[in-house]
Structures are given as structure tokens and as C-alpha cells.
C-alpha angles and dihedrals in degrees: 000000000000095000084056091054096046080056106051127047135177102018095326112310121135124245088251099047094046095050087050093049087044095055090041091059094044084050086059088042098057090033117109103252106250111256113231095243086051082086086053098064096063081079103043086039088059103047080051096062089041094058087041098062098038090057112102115264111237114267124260114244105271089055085057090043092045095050082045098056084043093056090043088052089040089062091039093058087050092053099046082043095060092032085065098040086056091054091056103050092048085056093052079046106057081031089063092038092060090047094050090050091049083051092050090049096042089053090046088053102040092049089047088054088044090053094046089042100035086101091047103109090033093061093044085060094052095045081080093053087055090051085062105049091044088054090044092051087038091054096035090058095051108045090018089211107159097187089062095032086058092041102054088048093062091049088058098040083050092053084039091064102035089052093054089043100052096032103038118023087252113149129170107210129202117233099179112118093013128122108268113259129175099206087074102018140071116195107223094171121013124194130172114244125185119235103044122096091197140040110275128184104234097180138028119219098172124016114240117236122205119190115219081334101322119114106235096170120033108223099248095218134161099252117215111229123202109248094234094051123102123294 
């Protein structure tokens, strides 16, 4: 009976089991007391190592050489790709160039032949007139008749003007008995006379000439002054 007593203590464990028990409990006591979240990180711990192993693992060393070849030959195919867009638009450049230059010389051209040829239908006009005068001098010389040759030279000076006039704007205009105005008129000779309050051709040298109602050629005329005008 004694030699049982000396075995069990404390209600019949054994010395082992009750030091374990003991360190065990010591273990719970310094131990730091479990938050009530702490049941809550088993979950998002979880999910972390999921996404972390889903997450691509980082690529061995050819895959990083090859995307960076890719991405060499990408560039090189740019480069060779504007390279050949600004070859082209030099071309439609020089192209245009050319084209503009051909325009300038045609219009240089076009206007100097304008200029030569501007007369062209005028002097057409004025090839029948010469007819006439060549006829009149070839039949004057043979039947030496004045009064037809005269006679035949109005006639053409009349078409001559009235060609010029109809065709081409071109009028002759009198001065004699005019004011005198020296926008039109040009005093060649100038004498007082009494009886006039104003200046009056009196006389026409030269006929004027106005071109579709400008004055080209000023009439050249002897011009009548008041006697109690200005000297």
C-alpha cells in the first residue's frame, strides 16, 4: 500500500505525465493570448498564397533575349518604314517642284508670246487698208487722174476710221471751236481775241485720239484767250 502511494500523486498521475501537463500549461500562460481576428487570417492567408502562385513566375533568360530581339527588329522595321515614307515624299516633292518650274516657264512664255502677238488682229485689220492704198497709187500712176486719185484716198481714210472706230474703240475727235481743256488739248500757238469770256480752240494741228473714252493722244490746236484774262 505504501509503495502505491509513493507512485501516484495527485489523484493518480504519474510524475512524467504531470510534468508534461505542467510545462504544457506554463507554455499557455507565457504565451501572447490569441486576438479574435487572429481566426480570421487562415482565409486571406490563403487567398495570398493563391495569387501568389498564380502570378507568373519571372522568365528565364532566352524568353528576356528573345522579347528583346522582338522589340530590336520591331524598331528596325519603324525605321526602314519612314525611311521609306520620307522617300516618297521627297520624290512628290521634287516631283511637284519640277511641275511648278515647267508652270513658271510656260507662263513666261505664254505672256511673252501675248506681248509679240497682242497687235495681231489689229494689224490684220489694217493689211486691207494697205490693199487700198497700193491699188489707188497703182491706178494714179497710170491714168494720173487727181481728182480720183483724191478721191479714192478719202474713201480709204473714211473705212480706216470707221474700222478702228467699230472694232477697236478707236475715235478721232474735233477740237476746233471747243473750250479749251487741257485735259484733251495741247496749245501749240495761243492769241487774245476780243469777244470771248473763256479760252476756245480756234484751230486743230493734230487731231486727238481717245481709246474706249481715254484720251491717248492729246489734239495739238492754237487756243483763243480773252483779252482781259491773265498774261
Amino acid at each position: 500500500m505504501s509503495k502505491q502511494r509513493h507512485g501516484k500523486t495527485d489523484g493518480g498521475i504519474g510524475e512524467p505525465r504531470k510534468e508534461a501537463l505542467d510545462n504544457a500549461e506554463k507554455q499557455r500562460e507565457t504565451a501572447v493570448p490569441a486576438s479574435p481576428a487572429a481566426d480570421n487570417l487562415e482565409p486571406v492567408e490563403s487567398a495570398l498564397i493563391d495569387t501568389i502562385a498564380a502570378a507568373p513566375s519571372e522568365p528565364p533568360d532566352s524568353a528576356v533575349q528573345a522579347e528583346a530581339a522582338n522589340s530590336a527588329v520591331s524598331w528596325e522595321d519603324k525605321y526602314a518604314e519612314l525611311e521609306f515614307k520620307f522617300a516618297d515624299l521627297n520624290d512628290h516633292y521634287l516631283r511637284k517642284a519640277a511641275d511648278f518650274e515647267n508652270f513658271r516657264k510656260r507662263m513666261v512664255r505664254e505672256k511673252q508670246e501675248i506681248t509679240e502677238f497682242a497687235n495681231q488682229n489689229l494689224l490684220l485689220d489694217l493689211l486691207p487698208v494697205i490693199d487700198d492704198f497700193e491699188r489707188a497709187i497703182k491706178s494714179a500712176e497710170t491714168s494720173r487722174d487727181f481728182g480720183s486719185f483724191f478721191e479714192g484716198i478719202t474713201m480709204i481714210e473714211k473705212r480706216l476710221i470707221t474700222d478702228l472706230e467699230k472694232k477697236w474703240g478707236l475715235k478721232r475727235f474735233d477740237s476746233s471751236g471747243e473750250p479749251f481743256d487741257p485735259n484733251r488739248h495741247e496749245a501749240l500757238q495761243m492769241e487774245k481775241a476780243a469777244g470771248i469770256s473763256e479760252a476756245v480752240v480756234s484751230e486743230d494741228y493734230v487731231k486727238g485720239y481717245c481709246l474706249k473714252d481715254r484720251v491717248i493722244r492729246f489734239a495739238k490746236v492754237k487756243v483763243l484767250m480773252p483779252e482781259t484774262g491773265e498774261e
